[in-house]
N, C-alpha and C positions, 0 to 999 in steps of 0.2 A: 213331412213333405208329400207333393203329390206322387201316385203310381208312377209317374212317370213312363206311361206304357206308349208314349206320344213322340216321346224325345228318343232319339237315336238313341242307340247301346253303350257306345262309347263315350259320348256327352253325357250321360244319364250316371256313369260311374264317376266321371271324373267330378260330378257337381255332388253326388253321394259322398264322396270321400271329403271334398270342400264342406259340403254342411257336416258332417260326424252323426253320432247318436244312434240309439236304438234304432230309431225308423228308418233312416238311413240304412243301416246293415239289416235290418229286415226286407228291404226296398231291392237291396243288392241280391239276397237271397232268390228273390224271382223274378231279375237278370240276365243273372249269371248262371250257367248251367255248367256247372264244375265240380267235380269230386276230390276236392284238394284230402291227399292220406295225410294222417294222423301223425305226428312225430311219434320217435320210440320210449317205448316203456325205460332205456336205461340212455340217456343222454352223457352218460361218461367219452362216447367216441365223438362228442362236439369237439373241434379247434380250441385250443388253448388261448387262438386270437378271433376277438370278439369281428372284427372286420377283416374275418378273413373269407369274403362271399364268393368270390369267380369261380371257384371251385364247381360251385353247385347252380353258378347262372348261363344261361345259353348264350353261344359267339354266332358272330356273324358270318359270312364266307370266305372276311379275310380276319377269322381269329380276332375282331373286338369284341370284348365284353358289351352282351348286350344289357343296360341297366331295368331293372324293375322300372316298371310302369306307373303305381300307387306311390303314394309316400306321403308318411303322416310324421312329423317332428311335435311332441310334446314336451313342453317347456317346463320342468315340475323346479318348486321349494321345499328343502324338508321340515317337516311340522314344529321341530324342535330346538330348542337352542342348544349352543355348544355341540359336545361332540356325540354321533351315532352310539346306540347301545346295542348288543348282539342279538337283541331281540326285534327289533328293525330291519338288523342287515335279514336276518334270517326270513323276516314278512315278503322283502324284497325279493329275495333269491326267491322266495316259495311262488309269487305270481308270476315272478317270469317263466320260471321251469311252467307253468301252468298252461301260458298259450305255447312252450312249446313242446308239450304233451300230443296237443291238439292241431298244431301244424309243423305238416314236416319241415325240415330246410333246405328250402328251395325257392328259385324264382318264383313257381308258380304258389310255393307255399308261402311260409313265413323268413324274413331276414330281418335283424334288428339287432342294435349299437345303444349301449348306456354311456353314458359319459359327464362329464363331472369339470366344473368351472371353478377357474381360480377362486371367486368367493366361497363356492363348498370347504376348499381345503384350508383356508384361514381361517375356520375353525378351530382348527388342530394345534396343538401348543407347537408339536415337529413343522419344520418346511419338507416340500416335497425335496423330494432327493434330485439331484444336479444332473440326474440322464432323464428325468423326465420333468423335467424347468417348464411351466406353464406364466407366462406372462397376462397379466390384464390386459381385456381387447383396449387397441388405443386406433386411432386416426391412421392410414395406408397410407395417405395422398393428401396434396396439401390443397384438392380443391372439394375436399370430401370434411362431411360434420357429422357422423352416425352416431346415435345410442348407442349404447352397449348392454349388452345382454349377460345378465349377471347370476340369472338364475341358478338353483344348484347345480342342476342337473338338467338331461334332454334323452328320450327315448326314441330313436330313431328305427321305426316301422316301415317297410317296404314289399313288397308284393307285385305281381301282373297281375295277382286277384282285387279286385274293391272290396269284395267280403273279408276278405281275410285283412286285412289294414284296419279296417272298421271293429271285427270282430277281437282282435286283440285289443285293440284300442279300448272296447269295450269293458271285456273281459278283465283290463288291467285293471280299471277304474271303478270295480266291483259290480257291475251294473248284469254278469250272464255268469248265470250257475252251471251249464252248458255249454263249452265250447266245441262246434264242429263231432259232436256225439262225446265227448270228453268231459267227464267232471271237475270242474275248478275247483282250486281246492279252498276257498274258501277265504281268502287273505288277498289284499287287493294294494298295489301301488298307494291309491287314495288312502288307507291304514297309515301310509306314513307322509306320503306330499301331499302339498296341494296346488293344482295347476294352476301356471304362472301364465301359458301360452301354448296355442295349439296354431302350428301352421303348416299349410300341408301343398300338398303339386303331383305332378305330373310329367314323364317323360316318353317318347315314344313317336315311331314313325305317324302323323298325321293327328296326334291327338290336338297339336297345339289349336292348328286350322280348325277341328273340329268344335273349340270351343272359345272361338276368338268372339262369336257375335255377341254375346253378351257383356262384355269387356272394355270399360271407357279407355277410348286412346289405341284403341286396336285396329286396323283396316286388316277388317276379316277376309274379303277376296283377295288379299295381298299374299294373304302366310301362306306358301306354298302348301298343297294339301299332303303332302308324305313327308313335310318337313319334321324332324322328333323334336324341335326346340321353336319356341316363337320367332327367334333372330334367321330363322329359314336354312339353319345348316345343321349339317352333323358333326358331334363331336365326341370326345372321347375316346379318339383313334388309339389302338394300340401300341404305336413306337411313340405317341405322345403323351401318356398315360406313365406316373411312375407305377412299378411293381408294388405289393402288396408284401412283398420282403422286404424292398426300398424303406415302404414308409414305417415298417415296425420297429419300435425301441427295443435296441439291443442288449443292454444290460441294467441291472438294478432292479428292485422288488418290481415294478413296472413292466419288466421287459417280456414280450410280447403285446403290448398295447401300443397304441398311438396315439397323436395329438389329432385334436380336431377345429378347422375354422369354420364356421356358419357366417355368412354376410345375405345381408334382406336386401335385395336390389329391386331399384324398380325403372322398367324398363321404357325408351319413349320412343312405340315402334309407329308414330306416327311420322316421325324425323324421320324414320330408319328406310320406310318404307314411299313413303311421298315426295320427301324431300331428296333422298337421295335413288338412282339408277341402277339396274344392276351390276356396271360394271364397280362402282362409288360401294357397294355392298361387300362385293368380291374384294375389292382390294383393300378393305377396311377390316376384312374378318380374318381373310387370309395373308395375303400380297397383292402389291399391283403386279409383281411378277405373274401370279395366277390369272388376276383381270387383262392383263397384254395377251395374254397367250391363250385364255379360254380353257385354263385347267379345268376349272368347276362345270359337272355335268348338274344341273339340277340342285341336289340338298347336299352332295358333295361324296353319294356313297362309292361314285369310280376312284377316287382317292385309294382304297384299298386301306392299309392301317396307318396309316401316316398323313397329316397336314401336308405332305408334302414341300415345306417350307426351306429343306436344304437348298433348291436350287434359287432361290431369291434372291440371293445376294444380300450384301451388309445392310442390316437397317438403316444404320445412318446414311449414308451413301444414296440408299433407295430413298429416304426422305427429304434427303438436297435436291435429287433429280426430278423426282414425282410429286413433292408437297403434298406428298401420301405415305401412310407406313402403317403395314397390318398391325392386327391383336396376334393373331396365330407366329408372325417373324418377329415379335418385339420377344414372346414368351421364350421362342425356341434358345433365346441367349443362358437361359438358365437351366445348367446341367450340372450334374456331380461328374469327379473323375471318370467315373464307368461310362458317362454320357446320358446318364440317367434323368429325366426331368424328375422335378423334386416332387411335387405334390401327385395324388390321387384324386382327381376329382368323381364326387358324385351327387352330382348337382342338379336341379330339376324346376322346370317351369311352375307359376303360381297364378293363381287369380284369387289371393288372399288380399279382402278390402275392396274387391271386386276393382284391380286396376291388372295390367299385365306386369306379374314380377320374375325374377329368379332367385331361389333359394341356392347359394353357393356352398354347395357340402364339401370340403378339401382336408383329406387324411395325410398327415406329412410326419417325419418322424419328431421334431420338435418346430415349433411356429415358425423361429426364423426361417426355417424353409418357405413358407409362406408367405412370410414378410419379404424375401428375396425376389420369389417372382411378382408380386403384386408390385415391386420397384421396379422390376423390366417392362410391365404391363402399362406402369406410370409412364412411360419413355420419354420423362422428364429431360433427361440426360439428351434425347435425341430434340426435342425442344428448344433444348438449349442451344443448337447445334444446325439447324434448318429454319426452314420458312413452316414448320409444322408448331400446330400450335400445342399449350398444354393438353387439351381437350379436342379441340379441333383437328379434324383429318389424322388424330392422335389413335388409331386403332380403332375400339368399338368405344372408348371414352366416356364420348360425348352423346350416347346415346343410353348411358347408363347412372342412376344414381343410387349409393349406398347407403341403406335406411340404416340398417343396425349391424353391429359386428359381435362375435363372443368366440372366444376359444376356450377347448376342452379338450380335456385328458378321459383317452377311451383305455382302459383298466382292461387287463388282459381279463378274461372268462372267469378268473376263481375270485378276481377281485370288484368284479360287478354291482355288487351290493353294498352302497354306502361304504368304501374302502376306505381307511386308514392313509395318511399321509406319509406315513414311513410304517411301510407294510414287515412283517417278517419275511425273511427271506427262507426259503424252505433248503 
C-alpha cells in the first residue's frame, strides 16, 4: 500500500487495518506514535473469562464502556480431521500467550476472544454439555436469507491501536519473529488452521464520517462527523447494555465462558439518510416519543447511559397512533427478572467488499437470549397489530440486510485452545 503520508490519520488506519499484511503494520508503525507496554512475563493473573474486557477499557462521563476502535475477526478451520491432539492445543496456547507477551491488556493495547462453532464440536464423539447448548446459525426473521458461518473457529482482535490489531494478526499467522520488542516464540495459529475469512471494522466518535467517501451507497456529507457508528447515533449505553456477569455460563466444565452471535449486515444508508428526515431517523432508532419531544441532541451523547426509552410508551400503542415504532423501544421489551437486557453487544462498522456494513458482535449466556431479542427487534407481533409494516416504518428493519450468521461458544481462558466437548471438570 502507499505511505499513505496524504491521507488523514484516522482514515489512513482504519483502511491499514481493512487491507491487513506486513505493509500495512509496517505503514501503521510511522503513523502512529505510541508506546503500547509489553504484557507480563507471568499471565497467570489474566481473567478466568476470556470476555471479560470493561475492566481494563475506558468509560465515558456517564460510566459507558467505551468500545476499542480496531477490530480484526479471523475466520480460521482446523487443518485436521476428526478430533484435536495435545500437541495442537498446546501450538495454540503457545501463539496466543505470544502476542500477549507483547501487549499489555488494554484498550489501548491488546483485547481478543477465541471461540468455537457448532461444526468444531461435531467432531467430538461427546455433545456439549446442556449449560453450554450451542445451536447451528438458522434464519432470525422470516424476511431475512443468510449464509451461515460455519467455520471452526474466529479470533476476535481489538484495540484503539492499528498496530497493535495488525501486529497480532501478524504475528499469529507466523509471519513477525518480533513483536513490539518481544520474541515469538516460534509456533503460529497457521501451524494448525487455515484461514477461512478475515473481516474487520471500526468503531468510534467520528471515524465512520471520516471514512464514508470512499464507500458505495454512502452519503458522506450526511454521516454526522462525531457520529461513532454510520447509522449517526450512539450506542451501547450503559443501562442497555447487559453485564459481563449477565452474559457468563454459570455452571458445567464451560462455565466462565459464553456464547457468541456474529451476523454480517449490510447497511443501505442511502435510504436512511436521503430518503428519510431527521425527525423519520429519530423515531426509527429510538422513538417517536424521542422525535415529538427533541430528546436527541445531535449522535445522542446527552442521553447519559440509557436509550432513554422507559418514557415511550407501549410499542404497540405507539405504533397504532404513530405508524412508527423504534428499534431502541421494540428491544427494550426484552429483560430478565432482574431487568436485565439479555445480550452484550460489541459490534462495529465495516467497509469489508468496499460497501457500508455492520459486523453484529452479541455475547449472551446461551443463544436463545439472542434469538429472543432479535424476535422483539422483528416486531413482527407489532405488525401484526398496526398499520406498521414488517419492514417498513418497522424500527431500523428496512434499512438493514443480513449477509451471514454463525454462533459460537467463547471457552473460558484454560479452555481456549482447541477444547474438548466435554471438558473435565477440575
Amino acid at each position: 500500500m502507499a505511505d499513505g503520508k496524504s491521507i488523514p490519520r484516522r482514515e489512513f488506519l482504519k483502511s491499514a487495518v481493512a487491507i491487513g499484511g506486513a505493509a500495512a503494520f509496517s505503514a501503521c508503525l510511522g503513523r502512529e506514535e505510541v508506546d503500547v507496554p509489553t504484557g507480563p512475563d507471568d499471565l497467570s493473573s489474566y481473567p478466568r473469562r476470556q470476555h471479560a474486557w470493561n475492566d481494563v477499557l475506558p468509560r465515558d462521563d456517564h460510566g459507558n464502556v467505551v468500545a476499542p476502535n480496531h477490530r480484526v475477526l479471523l475466520y480460521l478451520n482446523y487443518r485436521r480431521d476428526g478430533q484435536p491432539n495435545e500437541d495442537d492445543r498446546e501450538r495454540v496456547e503457545t501463539a496466543l500467550r505470544g502476542i500477549e507477551h507483547s501487549y499489555e491488556r488494554s484498550g489501548d493495547g491488546l483485547l481478543l476472544t477465541v471461540s468455537y462453532s457448532r461444526a468444531y464440536f461435531d467432531r467430538f464423539d461427546e455433545s456439549l454439555p446442556e449449560s453450554a447448548d450451542l445451536p447451528a446459525p438458522d434464519a432470525l426473521a422470516p424476511f431475512e436469507d443468510p449464509e451461515f458461518d460455519t467455520a471452526d473457529a474466529v479470533v476476535h482482535l481489538a484495540s484503539n491501536t492499528a498496530q497493535v490489531v495488525l501486529g497480532a494478526e501478524e504475528a499469529l499467522k507466523g509471519n513477525k519473529s518480533t513483536l513490539n520488542g518481544i520474541d515469538q516464540p516460534g509456533t503460529s495459529l497457521s501451524d494448525v488452521f487455515t484461514i477461512a475469512d478475515r473481516r474487520t471494522g471500526f468503531i468510534g466518535d467520528g471515524l465512520p464520517a471520516k471514512n464514508a467517501d470512499d464507500i458505495e451507497g454512502v452519503p458522506a456529507t450526511k454521516v454526522p462527523e462525531d457520529a461513532p457508528l454510520f447509522m449517526g447515533f450512539k450506542s451501547g449505553f450503559k443501562k442497555n447494555q447487559a453485564s459481563e456477569d449477565r452474559v457468563t455460563i454459570q455452571a458445567g466444565p464451560f462455565a466462565g465462558g459464553t456464547t457468541q452471535h456474529i451476523s454480517k449486515l449490510q447497511l443501505n444508508l442511502n435510504q436512511w439518510y436521503n430518503q428519510d428526515d431527521r425527525w423519520q431517523r429519530v423515531a426509527k432508532m429510538f422513538s417517536p416519543y424521542h422525535a415529538e419531544n427533541d430528546i436527541i441532541d445531535g449522535v445522542g451523547n446527552n442521553l447519559g447511559d440509557s436509550s432513554g426509552v422507559d418514557d415511550a410508551g407501549l410499542p404497540g400503542e405507539t405504533a397504532r397512533e404513530m405508524g412508527v415504532i423504534g428499534h431502541a423501544q421494540k428491544n427494550a421489551r426484552v429483560r430478565d427478572d432482574n431487568d436485565s437486557p439479555l445480550i452484550l453487544r460489541r459490534d462495529f462498522d465495516s467497509t469489508d467488499d468496499g460497501v457500508a456494513g455492520l459486523h453484529f458482535l452479541a455475547l449472551q449466556r446461551e443463544i436463545n437470549d439472542f434469538v429472543d431479542t432479535r424476535k422483539a427487534m422483528n416486531g413482527t407481533d407489532i405488525a401484526e397489530q398496526s398499520a406498521v409494516g414488517q419492514r417498513n416504518n418497522n424500527g431500523i428493519l428496512q434499512y438493514i440486510r443480513t449477509v451471514r450468521r454463525g454462533n459460537f461458544l467463547v471457552p473460558p481462558r484454560s479452555l481456549r485452545a482447541l477444547p474438548p466437548a466435554q471438558p473435565i471438570q477440575d
